[in-house]
C-alpha beads as a LAMMPS data file, in Angstrom:
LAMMPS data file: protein, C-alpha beads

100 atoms
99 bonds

1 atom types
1 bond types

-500.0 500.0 xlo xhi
-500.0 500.0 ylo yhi
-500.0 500.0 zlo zhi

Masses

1 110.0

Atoms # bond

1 1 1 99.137 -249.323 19.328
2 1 1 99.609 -253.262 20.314
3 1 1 102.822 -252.960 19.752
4 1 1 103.251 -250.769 22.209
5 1 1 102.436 -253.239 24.752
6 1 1 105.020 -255.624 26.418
7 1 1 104.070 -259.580 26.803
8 1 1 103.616 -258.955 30.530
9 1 1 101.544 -256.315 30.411
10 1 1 99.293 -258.583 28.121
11 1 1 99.752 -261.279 30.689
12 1 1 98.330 -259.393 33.373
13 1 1 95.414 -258.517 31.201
14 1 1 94.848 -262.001 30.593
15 1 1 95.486 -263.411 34.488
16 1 1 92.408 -260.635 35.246
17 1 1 89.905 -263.018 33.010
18 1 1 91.745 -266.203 34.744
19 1 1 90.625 -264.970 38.156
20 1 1 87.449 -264.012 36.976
21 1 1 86.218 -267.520 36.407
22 1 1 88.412 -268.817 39.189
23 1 1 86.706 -266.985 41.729
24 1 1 83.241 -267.507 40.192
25 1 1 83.798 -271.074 40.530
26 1 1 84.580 -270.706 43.916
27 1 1 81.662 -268.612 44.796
28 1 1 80.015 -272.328 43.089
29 1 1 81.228 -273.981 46.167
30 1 1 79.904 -271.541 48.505
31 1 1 76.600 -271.348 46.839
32 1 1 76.757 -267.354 47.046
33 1 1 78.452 -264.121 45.828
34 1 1 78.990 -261.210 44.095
35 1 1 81.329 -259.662 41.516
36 1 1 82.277 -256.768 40.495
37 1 1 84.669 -255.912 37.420
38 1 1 85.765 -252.519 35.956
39 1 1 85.490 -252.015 32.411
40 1 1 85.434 -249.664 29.973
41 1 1 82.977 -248.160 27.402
42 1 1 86.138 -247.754 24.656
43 1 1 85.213 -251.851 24.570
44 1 1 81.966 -251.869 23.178
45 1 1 82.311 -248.431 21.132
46 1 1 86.203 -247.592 19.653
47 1 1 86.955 -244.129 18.888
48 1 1 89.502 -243.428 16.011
49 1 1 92.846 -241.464 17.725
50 1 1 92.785 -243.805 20.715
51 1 1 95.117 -246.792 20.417
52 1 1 93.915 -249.379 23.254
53 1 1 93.683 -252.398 20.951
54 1 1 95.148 -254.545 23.511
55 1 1 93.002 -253.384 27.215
56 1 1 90.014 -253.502 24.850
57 1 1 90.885 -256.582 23.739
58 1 1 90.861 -258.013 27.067
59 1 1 88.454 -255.467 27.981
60 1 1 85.616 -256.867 25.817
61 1 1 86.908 -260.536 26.758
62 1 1 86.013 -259.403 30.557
63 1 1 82.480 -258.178 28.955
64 1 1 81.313 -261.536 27.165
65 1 1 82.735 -263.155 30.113
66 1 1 81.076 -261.540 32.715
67 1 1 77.564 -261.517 30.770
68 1 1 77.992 -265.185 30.277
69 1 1 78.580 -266.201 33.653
70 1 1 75.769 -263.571 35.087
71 1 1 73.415 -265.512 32.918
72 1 1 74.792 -269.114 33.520
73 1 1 75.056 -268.549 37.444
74 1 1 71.901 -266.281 38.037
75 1 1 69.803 -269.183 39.638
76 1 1 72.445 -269.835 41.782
77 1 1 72.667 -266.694 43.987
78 1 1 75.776 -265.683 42.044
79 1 1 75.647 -262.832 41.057
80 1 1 78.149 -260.999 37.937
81 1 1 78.327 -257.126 37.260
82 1 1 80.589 -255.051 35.058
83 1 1 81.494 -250.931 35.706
84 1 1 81.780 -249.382 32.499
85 1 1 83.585 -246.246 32.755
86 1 1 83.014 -243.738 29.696
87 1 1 85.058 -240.289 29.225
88 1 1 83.975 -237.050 30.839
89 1 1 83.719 -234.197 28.813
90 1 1 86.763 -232.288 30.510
91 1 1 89.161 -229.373 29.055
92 1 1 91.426 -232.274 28.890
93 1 1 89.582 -233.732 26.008
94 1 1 88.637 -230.722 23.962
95 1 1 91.159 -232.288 21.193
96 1 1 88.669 -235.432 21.261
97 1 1 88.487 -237.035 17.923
98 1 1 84.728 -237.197 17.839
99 1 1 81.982 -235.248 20.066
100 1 1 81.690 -236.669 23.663

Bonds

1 1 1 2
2 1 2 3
3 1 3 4
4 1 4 5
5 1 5 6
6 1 6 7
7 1 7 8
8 1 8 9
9 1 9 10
10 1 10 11
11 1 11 12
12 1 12 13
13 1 13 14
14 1 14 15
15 1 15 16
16 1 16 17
17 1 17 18
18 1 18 19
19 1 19 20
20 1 20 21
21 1 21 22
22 1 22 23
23 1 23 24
24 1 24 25
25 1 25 26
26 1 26 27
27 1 27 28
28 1 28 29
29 1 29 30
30 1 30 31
31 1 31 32
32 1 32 33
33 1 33 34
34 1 34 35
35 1 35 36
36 1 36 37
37 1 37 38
38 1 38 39
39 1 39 40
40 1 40 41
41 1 41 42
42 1 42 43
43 1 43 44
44 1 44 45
45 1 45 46
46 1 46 47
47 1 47 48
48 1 48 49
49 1 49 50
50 1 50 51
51 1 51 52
52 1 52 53
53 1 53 54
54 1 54 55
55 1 55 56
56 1 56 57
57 1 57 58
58 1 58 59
59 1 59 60
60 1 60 61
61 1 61 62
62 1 62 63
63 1 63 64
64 1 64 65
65 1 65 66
66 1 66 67
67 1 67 68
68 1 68 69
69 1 69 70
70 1 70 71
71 1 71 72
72 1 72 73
73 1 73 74
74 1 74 75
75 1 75 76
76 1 76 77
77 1 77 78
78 1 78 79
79 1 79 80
80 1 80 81
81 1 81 82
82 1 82 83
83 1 83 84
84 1 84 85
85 1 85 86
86 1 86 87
87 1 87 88
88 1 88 89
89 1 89 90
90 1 90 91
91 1 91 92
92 1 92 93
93 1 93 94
94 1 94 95
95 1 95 96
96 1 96 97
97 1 97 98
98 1 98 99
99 1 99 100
């Protein structure tokens, strides 16, 4: 649940996108580079019985962010590329609330 989360957990969450742009700006200067962020697939599809409202929150900030900027930078030898992890069907999620 979010209210789980502390402020600086949030924070930290937040500083991730910060650097993101930061560091893409910089790559500006030295008209080259390449990123890549980790992700998750819970962004773009949320499955009831997992509370993550606040990573994917961030998560799917880190998404629109990095497509934006892969698109917006692309001409300029820049490139932007997101990992999104999805779950393995392990023992460990044979309690899953839907079919992985």
């Amino acid at each position: 649940m979010a209210s789980d989360y502390r402020r600086g957990t949030f924070n930290r969450y937040v500083l991730i996108l910060n650097r993101l742009i930061f560091e893409s700006k910089q790559m500006l200067k030295q008209k080259a580079g390449n990123v890549v962020s980790i992700t998750a697939a819970l962004a773009d599809e949320p499955t009831a019985g997992i509370n993550a409202s606040v990573s994917m929150f961030t998560k799917g900030g880190l998404n629109a962010v990095t497509r934006s900027l892969a698109i917006e930078y692309a001409r300029k030898d820049i490139r932007l590329n997101a990992v999104a992890f999805g779950t393995v069907d392990t023992p460990s999620h044979k309690d899953a609330p839907r079919k992985l």
